[in-house]
N, C-alpha and C positions, 0 to 999 in steps of 0.2 A: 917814520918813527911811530907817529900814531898805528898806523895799522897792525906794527909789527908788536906791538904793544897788547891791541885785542886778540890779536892771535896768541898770545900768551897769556892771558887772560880766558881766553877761549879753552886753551886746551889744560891749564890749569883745570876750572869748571869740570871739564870732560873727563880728567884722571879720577874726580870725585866720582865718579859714577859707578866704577865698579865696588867701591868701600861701600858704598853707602848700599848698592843692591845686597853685597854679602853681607853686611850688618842689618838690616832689614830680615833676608833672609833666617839669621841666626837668633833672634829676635822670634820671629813668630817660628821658628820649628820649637826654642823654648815654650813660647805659649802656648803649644798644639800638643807637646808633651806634659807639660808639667798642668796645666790648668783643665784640658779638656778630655785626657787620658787618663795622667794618676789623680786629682779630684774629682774629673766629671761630675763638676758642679750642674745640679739640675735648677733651672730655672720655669717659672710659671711666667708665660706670657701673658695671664688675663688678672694675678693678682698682683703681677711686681715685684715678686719674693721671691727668694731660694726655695725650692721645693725640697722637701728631706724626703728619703726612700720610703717607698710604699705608699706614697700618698700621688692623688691628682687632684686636678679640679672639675668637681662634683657638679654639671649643668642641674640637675634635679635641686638641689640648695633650693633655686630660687621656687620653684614651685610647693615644695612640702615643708621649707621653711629649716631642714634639717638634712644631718645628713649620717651615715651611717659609719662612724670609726671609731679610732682607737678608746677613746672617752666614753662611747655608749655601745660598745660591742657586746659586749654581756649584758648589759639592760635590752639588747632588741629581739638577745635570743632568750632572755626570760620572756621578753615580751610576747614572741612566739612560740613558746611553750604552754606561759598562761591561757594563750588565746584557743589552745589548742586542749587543752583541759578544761576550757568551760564551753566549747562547740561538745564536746563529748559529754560532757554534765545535762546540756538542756539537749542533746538529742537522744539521750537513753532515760533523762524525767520526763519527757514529750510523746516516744516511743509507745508507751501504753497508752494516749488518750487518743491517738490517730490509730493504732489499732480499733479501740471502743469505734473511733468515728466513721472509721470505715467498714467495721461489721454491726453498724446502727443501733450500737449500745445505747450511746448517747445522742439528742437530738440534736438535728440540722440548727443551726445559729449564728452568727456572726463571729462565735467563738474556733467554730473549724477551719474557716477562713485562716487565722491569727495560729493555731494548732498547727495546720499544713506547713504553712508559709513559715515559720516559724524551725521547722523541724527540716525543710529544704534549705535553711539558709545556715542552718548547723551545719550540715553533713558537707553542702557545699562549700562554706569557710575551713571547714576539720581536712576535704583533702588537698586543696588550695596552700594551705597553711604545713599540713604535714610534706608538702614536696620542698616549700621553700625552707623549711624547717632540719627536713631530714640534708637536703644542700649544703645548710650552714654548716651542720653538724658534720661533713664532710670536708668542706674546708678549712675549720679547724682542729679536726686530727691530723691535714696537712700541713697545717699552720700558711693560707693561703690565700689571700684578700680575692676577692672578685673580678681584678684587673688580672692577676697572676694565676688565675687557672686556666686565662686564656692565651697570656701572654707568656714566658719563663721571664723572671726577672733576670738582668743579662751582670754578673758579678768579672771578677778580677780574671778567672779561669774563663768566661764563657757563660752564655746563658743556662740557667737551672731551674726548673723546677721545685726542687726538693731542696732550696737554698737555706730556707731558714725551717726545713722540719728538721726538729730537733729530739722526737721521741713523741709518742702520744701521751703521755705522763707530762712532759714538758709543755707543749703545746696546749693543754687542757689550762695548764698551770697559769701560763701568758695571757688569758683572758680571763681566767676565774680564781686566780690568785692558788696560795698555797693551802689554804685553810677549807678544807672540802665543805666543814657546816655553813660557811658563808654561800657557796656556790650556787643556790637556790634563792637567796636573800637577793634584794635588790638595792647592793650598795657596791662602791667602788673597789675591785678586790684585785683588778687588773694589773698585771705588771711592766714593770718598766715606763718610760717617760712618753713612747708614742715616735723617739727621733731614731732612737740605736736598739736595734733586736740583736738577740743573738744568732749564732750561724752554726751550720751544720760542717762540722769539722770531721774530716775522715780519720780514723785512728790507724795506727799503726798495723795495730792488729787485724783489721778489717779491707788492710792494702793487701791487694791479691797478689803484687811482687813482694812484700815485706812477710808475706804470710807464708811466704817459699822460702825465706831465706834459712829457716833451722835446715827443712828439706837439704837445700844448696850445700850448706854447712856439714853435715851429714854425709852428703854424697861425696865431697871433695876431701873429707876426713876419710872414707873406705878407700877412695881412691887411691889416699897418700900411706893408708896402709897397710894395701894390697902393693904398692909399689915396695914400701921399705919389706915385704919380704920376701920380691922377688929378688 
């Protein structure tokens, strides 16, 4: 009796196993659809947190103390603009005394030292500055962080490129606000919150099948009446 006991006990047990595999199973294909496909919740493994789009984690932080986003993006490109208008300030007032010192206008001194050195450290910050300058100035007519001109960020459709350029009027707009007198001032004019950008929505009219369809329409009206007067 006992025995015949755990044998029914036993296979009791064992009938549970295929419930419990297909409820297991239906369990995690929910969570593989719902949470890591239509959320694709991004997570930071080194700060702990939800990561929002367009952002990572900046190893340089720790060395320069800062880092370069949503909050100081137009403060770094004035900042490189500034820098880049006063490398050209002191090496075109500098210009004429290294001329003088090189055609021995003026005398040999401690002074031409400070004159040279001076006027190589312009020229060399002005074109250093105008490559990373002119760069920036390129990725935002694209509207296009520095991880995403290497990467396409990967959206609902498929990875893009050109996800969130939105017009160069626009994109100007997203970093330097709407107010053009501001846009040389050094104050917060930037749009939006830093979490949710806008997206580049294809329009109707810009659909190269939707763009055919008068065409279509057209054609299947001569058709229809070409037929009514045959």
């Amino acid at each position: 009796m006992a025995l015949s006991r755990a044998l029914r006990c036993c296979q009791r047990i064992f009938s549970w196993i295929p419930v419990i595999i297909i409820s297991s199973v239906v369990l995690w294909s929910y969570y593989a659809y719902v949470f890591e496909l239509c959320f694709a919740i991004r997570f930071c493994d080194r700060c702990q947190v939800l990561k929002p789009d367009r952002c990572h984690h900046c190893s340089v932080c720790e060395t320069v103390n800062n880092c370069v986003g949503f909050s100081n993006y137009k403060f770094f490109l004035l900042f490189l603009s500034y820098s880049m208008i006063y490398c050209v300030f002191i090496a075109s007032t500098v210009f004429q005394y290294f001329l003088k010192f090189w055609v021995g206008d003026l005398p040999n001194g401690s002074a031409k030292f400070h004159v040279l050195f001076l006027l190589f450290v312009a020229l060399m910050f002005f074109v250093s500055l105008m490559f990373l300058f002119g760069y920036h100035c390129w990725l935002v007519a694209k509207n296009r962080s520095t991880l995403e001109a290497f990467s396409a960020p990967v959206f609902q459709n498929g990875p893009d490129r050109n996800g969130f350029n939105v017009g160069l009027s626009k994109n100007l707009q997203q970093v330097f606000g709407e107010d053009k007198k501001l846009w040389f001032i050094p104050v917060f004019t930037s749009q939006g919150d830093g979490h949710y950008f806008p997206l580049r929505t294809l329009r109707e009219s810009e659909n190269p099948l939707l763009a055919n369809e008068e065409k279509w329409m057209e054609d299947g009206g001569s058709d229809e009446e070409s037929a009514g007067e045959i």
